[in-house]
N, C-alpha and C positions, 0 to 999 in steps of 0.2 A: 504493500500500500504506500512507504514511504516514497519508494521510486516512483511510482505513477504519479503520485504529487509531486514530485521533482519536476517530473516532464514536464504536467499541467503549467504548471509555474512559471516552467524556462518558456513554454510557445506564451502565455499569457502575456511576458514580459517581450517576446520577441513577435509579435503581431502584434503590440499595446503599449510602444514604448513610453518610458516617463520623458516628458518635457523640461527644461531645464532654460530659466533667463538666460545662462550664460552656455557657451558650446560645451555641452556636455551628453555623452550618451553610455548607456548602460551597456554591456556585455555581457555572456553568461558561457565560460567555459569548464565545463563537466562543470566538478564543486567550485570552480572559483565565480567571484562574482566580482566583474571589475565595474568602477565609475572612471572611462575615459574621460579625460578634461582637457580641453583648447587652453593651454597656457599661452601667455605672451610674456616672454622672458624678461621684459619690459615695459612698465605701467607707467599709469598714472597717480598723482595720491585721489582722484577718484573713485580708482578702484582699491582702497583701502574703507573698511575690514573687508575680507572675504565675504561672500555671499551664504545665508543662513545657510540655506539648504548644501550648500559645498561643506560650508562646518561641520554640518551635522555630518555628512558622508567622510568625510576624517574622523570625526567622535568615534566612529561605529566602525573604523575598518582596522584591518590587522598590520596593516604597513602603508605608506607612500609611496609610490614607484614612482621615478624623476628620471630626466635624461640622463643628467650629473648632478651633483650637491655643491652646487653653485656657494655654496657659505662654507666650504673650505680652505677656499683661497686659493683655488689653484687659479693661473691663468696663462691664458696662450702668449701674452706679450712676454713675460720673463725673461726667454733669450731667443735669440733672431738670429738667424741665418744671412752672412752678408752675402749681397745681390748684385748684381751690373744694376747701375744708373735705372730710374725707370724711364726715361730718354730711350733707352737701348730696346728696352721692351714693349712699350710704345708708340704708338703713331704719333706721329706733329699734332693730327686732329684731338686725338685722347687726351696730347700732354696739355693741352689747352684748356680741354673740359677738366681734367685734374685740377690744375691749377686754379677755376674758376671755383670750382668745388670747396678746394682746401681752403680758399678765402672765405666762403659762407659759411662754412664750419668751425672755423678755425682752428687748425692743423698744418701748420710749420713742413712744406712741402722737402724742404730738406732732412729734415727729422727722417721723413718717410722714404727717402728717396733710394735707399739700397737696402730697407724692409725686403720679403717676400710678400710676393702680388697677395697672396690671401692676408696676409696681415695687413696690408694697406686695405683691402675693402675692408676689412670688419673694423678697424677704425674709424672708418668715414661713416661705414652703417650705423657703428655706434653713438656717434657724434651728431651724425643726422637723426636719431631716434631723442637725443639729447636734446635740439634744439627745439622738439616737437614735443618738448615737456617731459619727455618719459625718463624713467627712474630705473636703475636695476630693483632695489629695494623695494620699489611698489607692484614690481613683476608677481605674479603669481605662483610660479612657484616658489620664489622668493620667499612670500608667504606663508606656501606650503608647506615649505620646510623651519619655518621658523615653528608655527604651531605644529606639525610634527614632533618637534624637537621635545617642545615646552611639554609634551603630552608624555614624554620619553617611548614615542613611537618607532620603529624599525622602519629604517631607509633602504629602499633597496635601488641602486641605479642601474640603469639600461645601458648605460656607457661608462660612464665618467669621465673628467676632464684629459686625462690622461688618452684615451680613446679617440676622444673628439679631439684632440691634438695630433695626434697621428694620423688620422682622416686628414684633418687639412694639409700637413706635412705632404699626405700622397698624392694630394692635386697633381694633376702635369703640370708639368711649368712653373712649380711654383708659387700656384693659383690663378696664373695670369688672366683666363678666362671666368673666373670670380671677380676680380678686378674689371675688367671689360665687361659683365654685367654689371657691376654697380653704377659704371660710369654711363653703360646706356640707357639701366632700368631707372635711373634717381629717383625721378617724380612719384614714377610708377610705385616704386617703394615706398614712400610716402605714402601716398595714399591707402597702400595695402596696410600699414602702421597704425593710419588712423582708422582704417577699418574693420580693423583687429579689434581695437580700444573700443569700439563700437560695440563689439557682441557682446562685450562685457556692459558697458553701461545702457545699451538700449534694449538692442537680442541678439541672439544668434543667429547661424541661417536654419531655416528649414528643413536642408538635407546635406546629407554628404557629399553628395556629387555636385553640388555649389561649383559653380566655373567662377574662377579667380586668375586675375592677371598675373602671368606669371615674369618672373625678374631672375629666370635662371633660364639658360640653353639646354638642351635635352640632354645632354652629357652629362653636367652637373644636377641636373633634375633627379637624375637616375641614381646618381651617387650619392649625394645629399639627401634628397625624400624616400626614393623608392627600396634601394637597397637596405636604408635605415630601417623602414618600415617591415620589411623582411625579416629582417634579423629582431625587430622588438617584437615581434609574432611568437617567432620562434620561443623569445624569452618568458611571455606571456602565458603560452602554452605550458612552458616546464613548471609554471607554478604551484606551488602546494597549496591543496583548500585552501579558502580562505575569503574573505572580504578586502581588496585594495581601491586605493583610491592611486590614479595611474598618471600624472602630469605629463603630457609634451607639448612641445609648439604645436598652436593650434590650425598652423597649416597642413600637418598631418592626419586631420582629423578629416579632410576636405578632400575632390579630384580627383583624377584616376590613382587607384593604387592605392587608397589612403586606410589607414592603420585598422578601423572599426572593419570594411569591409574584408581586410586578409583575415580577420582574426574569426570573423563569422564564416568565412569561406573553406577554414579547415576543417 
């Protein structure tokens, strides 16, 4: 009897999903029961406190699953790889928009100038998410992990900065085409930034399959979203019973490929 009311349960919750103000959707594998959440690494003090009903789903779950634990202190600037000129890497046209850039941001073009191309975009992305009011601190799992912590909850990471260090490390080039999306996506980023901040403070979207501007070339799409998504499936899967509440950027949660439907498709 206990199993048929499992089943009951699992199609109940999976033809009747719960709604949620902010990107958020339920899972149900075997005994695990995960709450996916759209984090945005990056807030507003807006979105400070946390959202009731996200509290209560921390209250009640047996761990936090995060990409990394962002409040370790690790970080990818620490040490740098020196690089030929970015003159050398590239175009007249780019070093122009570069330039243009690192003035509205304000980032010391020499500073950056024999960086590795992905350390110069996430600089700039970071500084651009800065100038657009956002916070690391006010990020959400940011958040997460603080009330985690305070609750003396169990952290479990899907990467860690270490991981995700070595990911960027293995870009071609460098990162150079990281770098060349940032400088062709800007706006474009932008606005997906502010749109992000939106789910949270107004709604989310509707569905998964949400079509969003994308700010990466299909090479880096695949390496960054897809293949990520892959492997957190996997990691998903091997979990013990249990109740978690499961943090990533909440582009992952969106488009082809994205995390909720690998994880329903197994």
């Amino acid at each position: 009897m206990g199993k048929l009311m499992h089943k009951v349960a699992s199609l109940w919750r999976k033809f009747s999903p719960a709604r949620y103000a902010y990107p958020a959707q339920d899972v149900t594998l075997g005994h695990s029961q995960l709450h996916l959440v759209g984090s945005i690494h990056m807030g507003t003090q807006t979105m400070m406190p946390l959202p009731a009903a996200l509290q209560s789903q921390l209250d009640r779950a047996d761990a936090l699953i995060v990409e990394a634990d962002i409040t370790s202190g690790a970080s990818p600037f620490s040490e740098s790889e020196v690089c030929a000129p970015l003159a050398e890497r590239l175009s007249a046209e780019q070093m122009t928009r570069l330039h243009r850039l690192c003035e509205e941001v304000a980032v010391d073009s020499e500073v950056i100038d024999t960086l590795p191309a992905w350390q110069v975009a996430l600089m700039l992305q970071a500084q651009q998410a800065q100038r657009l009011g956002l916070r690391a601190d006010y990020g959400i799992d940011f958040q997460l992990l603080k009330a985690a912590r305070a609750q003396q909850k169990e952290v479990i990471e899907l990467e860690g900065p270490e991981t995700q260090l070595a990911l960027l490390r293995a870009l071609p080039d460098n990162g150079i085409t990281l770098l060349e999306d940032t400088l062709t996506h800007w706006h474009t980023n932008a606005r997906l930034l502010q749109t992000m901040v939106s789910w949270w403070l107004e709604s989310p979207p509707t569905s998964n399959q949400t079509a969003l501007p994308s700010t990466f070339n299909s090479a880096l799409n695949d390496i960054l979203m897809l293949q990520r998504n892959q492997r957190w499936c996997q990691s998903l899967h091997a979990l013990p019973p249990g109740k978690y509440v499961v943090a990533v950027g909440a582009l992952h949660l969106y488009g082809e490929g994205n995390l909720p439907d690998l994880l329903k498709s197994r």
